[in-house]
C-alpha positions as CSV (number, residue, x, y, z in Angstrom):
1,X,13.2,53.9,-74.9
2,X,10.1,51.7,-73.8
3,X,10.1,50.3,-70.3
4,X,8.7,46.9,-70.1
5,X,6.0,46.1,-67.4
6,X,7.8,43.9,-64.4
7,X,4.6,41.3,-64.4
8,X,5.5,40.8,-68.3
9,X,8.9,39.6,-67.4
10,X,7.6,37.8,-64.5
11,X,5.2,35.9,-66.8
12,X,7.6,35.3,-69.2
13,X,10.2,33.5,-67.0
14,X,7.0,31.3,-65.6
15,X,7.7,27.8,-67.5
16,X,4.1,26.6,-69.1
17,X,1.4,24.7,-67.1
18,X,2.3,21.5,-68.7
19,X,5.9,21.8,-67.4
20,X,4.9,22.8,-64.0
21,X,2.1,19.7,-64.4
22,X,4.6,17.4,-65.2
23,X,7.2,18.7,-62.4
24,X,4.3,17.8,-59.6
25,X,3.6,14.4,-60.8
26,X,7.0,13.4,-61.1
27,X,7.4,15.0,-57.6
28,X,4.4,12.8,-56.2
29,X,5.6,9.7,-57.9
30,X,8.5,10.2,-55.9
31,X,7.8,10.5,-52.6
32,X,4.9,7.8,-53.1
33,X,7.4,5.3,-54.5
34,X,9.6,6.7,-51.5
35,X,7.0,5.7,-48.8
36,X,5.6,2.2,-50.4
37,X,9.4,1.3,-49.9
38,X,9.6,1.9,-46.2
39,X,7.0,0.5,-45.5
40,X,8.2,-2.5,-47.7
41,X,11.6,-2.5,-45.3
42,X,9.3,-2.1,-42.1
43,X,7.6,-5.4,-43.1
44,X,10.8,-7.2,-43.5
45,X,12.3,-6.1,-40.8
46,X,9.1,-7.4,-38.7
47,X,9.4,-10.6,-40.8
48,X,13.0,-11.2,-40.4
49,X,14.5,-9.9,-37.4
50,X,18.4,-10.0,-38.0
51,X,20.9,-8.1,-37.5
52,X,25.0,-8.1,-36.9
53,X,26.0,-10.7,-38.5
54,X,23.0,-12.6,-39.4
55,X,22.1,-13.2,-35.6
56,X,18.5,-13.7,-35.1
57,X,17.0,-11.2,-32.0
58,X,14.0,-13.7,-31.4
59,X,14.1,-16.0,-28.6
60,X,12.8,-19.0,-29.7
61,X,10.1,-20.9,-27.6
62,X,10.8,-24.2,-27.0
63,X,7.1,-25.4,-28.4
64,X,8.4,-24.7,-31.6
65,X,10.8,-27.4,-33.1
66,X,10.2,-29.8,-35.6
67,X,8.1,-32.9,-34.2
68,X,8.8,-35.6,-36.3
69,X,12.4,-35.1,-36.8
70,X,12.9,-35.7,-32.8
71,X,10.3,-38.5,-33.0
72,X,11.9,-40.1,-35.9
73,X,15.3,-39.8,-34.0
74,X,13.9,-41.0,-30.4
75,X,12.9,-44.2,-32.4
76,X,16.3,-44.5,-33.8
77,X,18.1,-44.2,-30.5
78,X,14.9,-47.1,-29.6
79,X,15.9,-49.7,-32.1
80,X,18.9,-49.1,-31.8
81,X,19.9,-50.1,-28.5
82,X,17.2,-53.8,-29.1
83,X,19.5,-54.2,-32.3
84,X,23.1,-53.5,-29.8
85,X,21.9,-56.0,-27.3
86,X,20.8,-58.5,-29.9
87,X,24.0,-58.4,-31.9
88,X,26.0,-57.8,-28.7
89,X,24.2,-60.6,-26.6
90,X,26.4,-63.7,-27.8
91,X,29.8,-61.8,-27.2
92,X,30.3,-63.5,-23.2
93,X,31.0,-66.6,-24.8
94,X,34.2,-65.8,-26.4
95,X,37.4,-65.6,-24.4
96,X,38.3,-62.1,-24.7
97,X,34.6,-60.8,-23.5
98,X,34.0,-63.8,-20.6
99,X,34.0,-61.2,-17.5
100,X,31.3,-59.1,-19.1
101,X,27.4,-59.8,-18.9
102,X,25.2,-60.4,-21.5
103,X,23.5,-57.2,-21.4
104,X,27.3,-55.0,-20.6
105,X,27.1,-53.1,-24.2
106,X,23.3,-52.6,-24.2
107,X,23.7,-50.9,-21.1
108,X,26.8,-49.2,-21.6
109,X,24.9,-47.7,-24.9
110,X,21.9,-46.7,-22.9
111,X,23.5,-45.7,-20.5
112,X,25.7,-43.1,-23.3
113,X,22.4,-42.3,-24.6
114,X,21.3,-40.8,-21.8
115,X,24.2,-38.7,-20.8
116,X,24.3,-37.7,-25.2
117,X,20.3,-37.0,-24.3
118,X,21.0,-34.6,-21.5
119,X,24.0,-32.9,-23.2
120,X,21.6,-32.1,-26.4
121,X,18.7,-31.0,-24.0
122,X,21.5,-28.4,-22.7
123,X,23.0,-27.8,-26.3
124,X,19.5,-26.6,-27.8
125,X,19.2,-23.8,-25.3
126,X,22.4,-22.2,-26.6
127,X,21.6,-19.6,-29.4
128,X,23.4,-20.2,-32.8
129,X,25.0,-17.2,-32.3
130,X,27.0,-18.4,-29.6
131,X,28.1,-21.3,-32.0
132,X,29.1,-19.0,-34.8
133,X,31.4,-17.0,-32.9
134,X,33.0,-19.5,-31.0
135,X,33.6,-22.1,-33.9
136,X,37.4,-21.3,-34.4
137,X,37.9,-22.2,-30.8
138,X,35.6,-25.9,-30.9
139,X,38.2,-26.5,-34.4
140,X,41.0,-25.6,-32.1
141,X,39.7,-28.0,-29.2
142,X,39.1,-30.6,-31.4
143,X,42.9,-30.6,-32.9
144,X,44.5,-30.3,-29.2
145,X,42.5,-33.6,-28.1
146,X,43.6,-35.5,-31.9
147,X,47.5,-34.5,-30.6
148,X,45.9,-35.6,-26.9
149,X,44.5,-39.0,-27.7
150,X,48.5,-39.7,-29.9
151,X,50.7,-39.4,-26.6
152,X,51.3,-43.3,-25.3
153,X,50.0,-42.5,-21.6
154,X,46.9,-40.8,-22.7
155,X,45.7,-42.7,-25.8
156,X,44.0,-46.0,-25.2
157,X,44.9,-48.7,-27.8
158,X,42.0,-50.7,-29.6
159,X,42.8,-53.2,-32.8
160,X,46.4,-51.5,-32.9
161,X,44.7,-47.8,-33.2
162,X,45.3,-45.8,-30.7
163,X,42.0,-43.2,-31.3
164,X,40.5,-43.3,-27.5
165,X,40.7,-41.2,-24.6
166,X,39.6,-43.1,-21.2
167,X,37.2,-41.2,-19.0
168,X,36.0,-43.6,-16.7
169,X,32.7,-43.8,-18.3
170,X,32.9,-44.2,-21.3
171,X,36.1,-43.6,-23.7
172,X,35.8,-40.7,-25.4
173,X,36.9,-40.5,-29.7
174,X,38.1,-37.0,-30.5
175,X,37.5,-38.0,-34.1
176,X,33.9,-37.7,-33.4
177,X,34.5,-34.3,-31.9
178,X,36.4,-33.1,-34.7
179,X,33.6,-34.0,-37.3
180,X,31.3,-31.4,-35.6
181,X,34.1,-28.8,-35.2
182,X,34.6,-29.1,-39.0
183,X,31.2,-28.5,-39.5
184,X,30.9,-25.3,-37.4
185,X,34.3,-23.9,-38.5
186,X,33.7,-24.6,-42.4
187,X,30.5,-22.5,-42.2
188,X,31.6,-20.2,-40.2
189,X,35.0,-19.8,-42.5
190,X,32.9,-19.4,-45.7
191,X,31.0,-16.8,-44.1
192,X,33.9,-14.9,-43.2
193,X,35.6,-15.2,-46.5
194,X,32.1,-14.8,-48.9
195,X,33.6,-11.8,-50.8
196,X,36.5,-14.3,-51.8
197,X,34.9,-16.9,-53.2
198,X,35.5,-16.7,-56.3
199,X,39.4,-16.8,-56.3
200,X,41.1,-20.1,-55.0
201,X,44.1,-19.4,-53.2
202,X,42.2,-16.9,-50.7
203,X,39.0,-19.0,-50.6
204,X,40.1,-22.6,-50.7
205,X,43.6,-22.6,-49.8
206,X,43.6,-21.4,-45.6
207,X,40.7,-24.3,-45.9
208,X,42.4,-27.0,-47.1
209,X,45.5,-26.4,-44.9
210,X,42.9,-27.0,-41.9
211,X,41.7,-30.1,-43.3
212,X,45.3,-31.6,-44.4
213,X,46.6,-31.0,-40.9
214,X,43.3,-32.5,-39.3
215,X,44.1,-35.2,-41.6
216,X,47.4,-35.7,-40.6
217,X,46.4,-36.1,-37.2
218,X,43.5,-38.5,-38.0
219,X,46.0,-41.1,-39.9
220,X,48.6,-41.3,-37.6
221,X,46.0,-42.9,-35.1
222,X,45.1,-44.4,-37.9
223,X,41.4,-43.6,-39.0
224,X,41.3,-43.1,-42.2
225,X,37.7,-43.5,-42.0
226,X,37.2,-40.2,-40.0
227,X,39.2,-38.4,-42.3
228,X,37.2,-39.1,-45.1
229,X,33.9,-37.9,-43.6
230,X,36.1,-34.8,-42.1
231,X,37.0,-34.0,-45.9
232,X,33.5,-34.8,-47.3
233,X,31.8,-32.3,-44.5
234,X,34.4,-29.7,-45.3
235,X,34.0,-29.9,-49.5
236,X,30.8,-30.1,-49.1
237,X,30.3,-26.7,-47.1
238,X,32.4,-25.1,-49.5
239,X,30.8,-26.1,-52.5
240,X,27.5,-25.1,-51.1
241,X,28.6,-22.1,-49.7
242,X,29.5,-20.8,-53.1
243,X,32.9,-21.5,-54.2
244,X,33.3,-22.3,-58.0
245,X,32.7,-25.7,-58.9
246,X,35.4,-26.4,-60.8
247,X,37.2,-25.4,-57.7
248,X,35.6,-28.1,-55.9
249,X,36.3,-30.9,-58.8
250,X,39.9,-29.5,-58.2
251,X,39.7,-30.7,-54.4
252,X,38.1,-33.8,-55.1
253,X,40.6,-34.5,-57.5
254,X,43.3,-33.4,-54.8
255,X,41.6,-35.6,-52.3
256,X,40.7,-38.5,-54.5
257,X,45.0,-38.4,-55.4
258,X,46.1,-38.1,-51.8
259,X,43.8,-41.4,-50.8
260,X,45.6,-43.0,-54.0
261,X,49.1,-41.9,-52.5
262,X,48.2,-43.5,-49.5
263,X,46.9,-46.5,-50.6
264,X,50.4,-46.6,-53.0
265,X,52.1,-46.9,-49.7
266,X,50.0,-49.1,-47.1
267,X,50.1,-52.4,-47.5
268,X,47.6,-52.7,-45.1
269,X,45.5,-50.7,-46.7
270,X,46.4,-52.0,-50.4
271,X,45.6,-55.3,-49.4
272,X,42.3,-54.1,-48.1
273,X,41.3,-52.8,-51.5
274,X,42.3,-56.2,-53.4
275,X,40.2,-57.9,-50.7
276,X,37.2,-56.1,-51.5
277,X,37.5,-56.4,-55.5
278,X,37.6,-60.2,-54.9
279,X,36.4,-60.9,-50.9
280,X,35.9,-64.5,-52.1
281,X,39.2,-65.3,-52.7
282,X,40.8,-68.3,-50.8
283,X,44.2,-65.5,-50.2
284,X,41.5,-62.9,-48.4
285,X,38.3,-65.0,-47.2
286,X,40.2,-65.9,-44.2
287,X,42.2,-62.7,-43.8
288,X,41.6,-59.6,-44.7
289,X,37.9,-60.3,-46.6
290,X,36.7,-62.4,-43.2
291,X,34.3,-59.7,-41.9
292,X,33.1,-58.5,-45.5
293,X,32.1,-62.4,-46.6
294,X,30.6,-62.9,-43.1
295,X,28.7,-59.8,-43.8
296,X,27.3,-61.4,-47.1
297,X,26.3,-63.9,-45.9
298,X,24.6,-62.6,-43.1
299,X,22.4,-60.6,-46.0
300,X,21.8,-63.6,-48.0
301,X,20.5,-65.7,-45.0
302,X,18.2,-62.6,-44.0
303,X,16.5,-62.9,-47.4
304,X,13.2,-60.9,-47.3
305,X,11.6,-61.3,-43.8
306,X,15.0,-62.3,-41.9
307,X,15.2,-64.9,-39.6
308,X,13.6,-63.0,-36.8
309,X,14.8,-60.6,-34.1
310,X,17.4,-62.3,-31.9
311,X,18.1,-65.3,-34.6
312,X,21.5,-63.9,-36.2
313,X,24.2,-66.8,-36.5
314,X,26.8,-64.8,-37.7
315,X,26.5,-62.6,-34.4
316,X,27.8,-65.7,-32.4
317,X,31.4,-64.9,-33.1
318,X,32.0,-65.4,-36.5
319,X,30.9,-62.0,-37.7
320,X,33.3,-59.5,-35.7
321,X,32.6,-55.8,-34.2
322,X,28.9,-56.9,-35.1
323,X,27.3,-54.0,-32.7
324,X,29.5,-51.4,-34.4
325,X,30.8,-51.7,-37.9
326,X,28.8,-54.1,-38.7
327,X,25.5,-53.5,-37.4
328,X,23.8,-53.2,-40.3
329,X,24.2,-57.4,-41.3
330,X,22.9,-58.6,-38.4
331,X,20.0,-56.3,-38.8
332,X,19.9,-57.9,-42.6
333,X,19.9,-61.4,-41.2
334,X,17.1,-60.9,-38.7
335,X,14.8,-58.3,-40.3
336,X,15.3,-59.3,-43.8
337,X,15.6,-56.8,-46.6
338,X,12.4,-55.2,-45.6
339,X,14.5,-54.4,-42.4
340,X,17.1,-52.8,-44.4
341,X,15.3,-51.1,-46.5
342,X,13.2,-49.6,-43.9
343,X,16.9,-48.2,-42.1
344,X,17.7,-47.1,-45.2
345,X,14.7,-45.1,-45.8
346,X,15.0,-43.6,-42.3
347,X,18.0,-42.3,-43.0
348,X,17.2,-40.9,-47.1
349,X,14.4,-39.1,-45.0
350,X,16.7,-38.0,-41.5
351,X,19.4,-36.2,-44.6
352,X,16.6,-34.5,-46.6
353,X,14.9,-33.1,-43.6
354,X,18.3,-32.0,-42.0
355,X,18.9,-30.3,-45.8
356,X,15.6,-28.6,-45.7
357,X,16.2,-27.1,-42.1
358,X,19.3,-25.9,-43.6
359,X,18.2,-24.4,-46.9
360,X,15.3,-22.5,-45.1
361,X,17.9,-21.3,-42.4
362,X,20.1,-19.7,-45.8
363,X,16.1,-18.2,-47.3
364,X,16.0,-16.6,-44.4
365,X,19.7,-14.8,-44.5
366,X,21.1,-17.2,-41.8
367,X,24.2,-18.2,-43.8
368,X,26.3,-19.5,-41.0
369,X,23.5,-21.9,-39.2
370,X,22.5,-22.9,-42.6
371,X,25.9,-24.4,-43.7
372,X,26.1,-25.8,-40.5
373,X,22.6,-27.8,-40.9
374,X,23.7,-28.8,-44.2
375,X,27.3,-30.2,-43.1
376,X,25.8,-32.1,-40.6
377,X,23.6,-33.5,-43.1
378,X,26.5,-34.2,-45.4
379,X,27.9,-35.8,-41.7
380,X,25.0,-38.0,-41.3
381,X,24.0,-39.1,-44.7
382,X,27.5,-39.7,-45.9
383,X,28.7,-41.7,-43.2
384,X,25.8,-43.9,-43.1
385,X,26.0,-44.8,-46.6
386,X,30.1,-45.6,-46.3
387,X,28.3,-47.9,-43.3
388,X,25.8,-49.3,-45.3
389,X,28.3,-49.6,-48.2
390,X,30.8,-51.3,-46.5
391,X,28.4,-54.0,-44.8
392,X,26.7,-54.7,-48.3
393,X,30.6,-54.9,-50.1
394,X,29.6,-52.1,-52.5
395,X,32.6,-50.1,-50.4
396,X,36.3,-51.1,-48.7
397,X,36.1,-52.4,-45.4
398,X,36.2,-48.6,-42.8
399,X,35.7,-48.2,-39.6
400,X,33.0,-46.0,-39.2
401,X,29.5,-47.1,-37.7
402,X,25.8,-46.2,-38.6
403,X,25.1,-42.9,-37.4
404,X,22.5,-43.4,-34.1
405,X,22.4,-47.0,-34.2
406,X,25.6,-48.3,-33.9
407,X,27.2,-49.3,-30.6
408,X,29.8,-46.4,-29.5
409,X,29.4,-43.5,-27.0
410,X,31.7,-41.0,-28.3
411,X,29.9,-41.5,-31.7
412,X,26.5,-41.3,-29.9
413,X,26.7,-38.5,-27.8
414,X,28.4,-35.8,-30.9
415,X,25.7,-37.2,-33.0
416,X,22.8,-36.1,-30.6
417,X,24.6,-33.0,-30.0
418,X,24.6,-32.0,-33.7
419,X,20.6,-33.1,-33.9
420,X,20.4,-30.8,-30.9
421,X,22.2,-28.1,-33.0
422,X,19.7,-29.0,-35.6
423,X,16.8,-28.8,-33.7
424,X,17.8,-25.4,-32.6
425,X,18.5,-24.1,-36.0
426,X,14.9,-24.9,-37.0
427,X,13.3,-23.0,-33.7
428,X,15.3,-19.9,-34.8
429,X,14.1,-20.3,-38.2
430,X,10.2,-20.5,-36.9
431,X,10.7,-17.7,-34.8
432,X,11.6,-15.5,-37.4
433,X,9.0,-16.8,-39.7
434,X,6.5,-15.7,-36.8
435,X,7.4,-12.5,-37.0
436,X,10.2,-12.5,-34.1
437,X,7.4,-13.3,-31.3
438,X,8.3,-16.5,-29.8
């Protein structure tokens, strides 16, 4: 029997040279494609420097913020404390004002500007971070003051609400509180519960508890006003943050049916809503309509130019709560539609910018501080156009005031507090963009 030569066999186990030419490209291919993609993380990583749960490591230098947004604020907080002491300057005349000075509420309101001003300046040095994991606890703080401000030797009683806590100085509106807790704990909730989403009960219903019970709380003060911001800020988050849309018709609808309800049983309120369908009415012009045809009028005597700064009629105590609620006529009557206008356009422009901080702050995998931005967007641009609403008669009479204009230093100092949070949000965002070098 033949014996084969080994090298034969070894040869003919080889596999051809196209074979082993193919096996050494594919092989190259691979670790090439391997490399390009760590480098591809390395860059990203340099880029965007977060890490557990979407905290940035930059510290943020406090030359970069956004310029015009403060500037643009800074002139708000400006007009608005001329605008306070013009609509506030007649108010010594009447009986139930007589032992206060003409200038009492422009000072008062400077003088809450600045201690809002200082509280901001402290509240942009705090990282987001420190926001996101202690946002449970502000929601909690915010509920214990609401049951606070309800007990009879603690609550201070204003137009038969009782909705203030007395400090000394100033009286303090846990309302206001609770609209930036809602803020911080909705984003923070739908960042928590992202992988759940998509099914109701585990997404929407722990949610909507929290906002019934804040609600609760809000109405028996009463404020119904509050409540409906509290409710917009916390649909709003939701919705953005991912949850189904025809979940969030389902709230509205549950919402929109629980305001009916209420109204169903008020008569206060009813007669509110029949005063605002028909505010000329001889039944409501003198009653429940009296500030909204005041209001009116104030516009229509305003026409374009107004009568001038400081020559409001309706301010000398026929228009009531005019530095407050109804801030926004007397501005009408002296500046003219061009005045209003030019607030209104402020305020289109303060609610997009606050939305674009926010949107960028989600680009660059910042969930939590970009639903924040954006609910305190839906804060400020929803409550000023139930304001402006209200003083034009498009809406029912509420008592909420223009966000950074109107006179009120609870109101004032949470909303520079949540322009401080949204300054800071946008430092974070343009350290990260820089690479993490601040």
């Amino acid at each position: 029997m033949a014996r084969r030569n080994p090298a034969s066999n070894a040869t003919a186990l080889r596999p051809p040279l196209a074979q082993r030419l193919q096996g050494w490209l594919d092989g190259w291919r691979g670790a090439w494609a391997a490399r390009r993609e760590a480098a591809a993380s390395a860059r990203d990583s340099a880029r965007l420097p977060v890490r557990d749960g979407l905290r940035a490591t930059a510290t943020p230098s406090l030359q970069a913020f956004d310029r015009t947004l403060v500037v643009v604020v800074l002139a708000l907080l400006a007009f608005s404390v001329v605008m306070v002491y013009s609509a506030s300057i007649a108010l010594p005349d009447s009986r139930k004002f007589a032992a206060y000075a003409p200038t009492h509420f422009a000072v008062r309101h400077a003088m809450a500007m600045a201690i809002g001003l200082v509280v901001a300046l402290a509240a942009v040095q705090v990282p987001i971070a420190f926001w996101e994991k202690h946002a449970p606890l502000v929601f909690v703080l915010a509920l214990v003051l609401l049951v606070v401000v309800l007990l009879p030797f603690v609550g201070k009683v204003v137009n038969f609400s009782r909705r203030w806590i007395p400090l000394g100085f100033m009286n303090f509106q846990p309302s206001e509180l609770a609209k930036l807790a809602i803020a911080l704990y909705a984003a923070n909730y739908m960042v928590r519960r992202m992988d759940t989403r998509e099914n109701f009960f585990r997404a929407v219903w722990p949610m909507a508890v929290a906002v019934a019970f804040t609600g609760a709380l809000l109405l028996r003060q009463p404020d119904m006003g509050a409540f409906i911001v509290i409710a917009t800020i916390a649909m709003g988050i939701l919705f953005l943050g991912g949850v189904n849309a025809r979940m969030a018709v389902l709230i509205a609808a549950v919402i929109v049916a629980t305001f009916a309800t209420i109204i169903a049983f008020d008569d206060l309120r009813r007669e509110r809503i029949f005063a605002y369908l028909d505010p000329w009415d001889p039944q409501y012009a003198q009653g429940k309509a009296y500030q909204l045809t005041h209001s009116l009028i104030a516009f229509g005597r305003g026409e374009w130019f107004g009568q001038g700064l400081g020559a409001s009629v309706e301010k000398l105590h026929y228009l009531p709560e005019a530095h407050t609620d109804f801030l926004l006529a007397v501005i009408g009557e002296e500046l003219g539609l061009v005045g209003v206008l030019a607030v209104i356009g402020v305020f289109f422009w303060l609610t997009r910018r606050i939305f674009l901080i926010g949107r960028q702050s989600i680009a660059l995998d910042r969930v939590f501080a970009g639903l924040m931005v954006q609910g305190i967007g839906i804060w400020f641009g929803g409550q000023a156009f139930i304001n402006m609403g209200v003083n034009l008669g498009v809406l029912p009479t509420k008592g909420l005031t223009l966000p950074l204009v109107s006179f009120g230093g609870s109101a004032l100092l949470m909303n520079l507090v949540a322009v401080a949070l949204v300054v800071r949000v946008d430092m974070e965002n343009r350290a990260l963009m820089r690479g993490g070098r601040a």
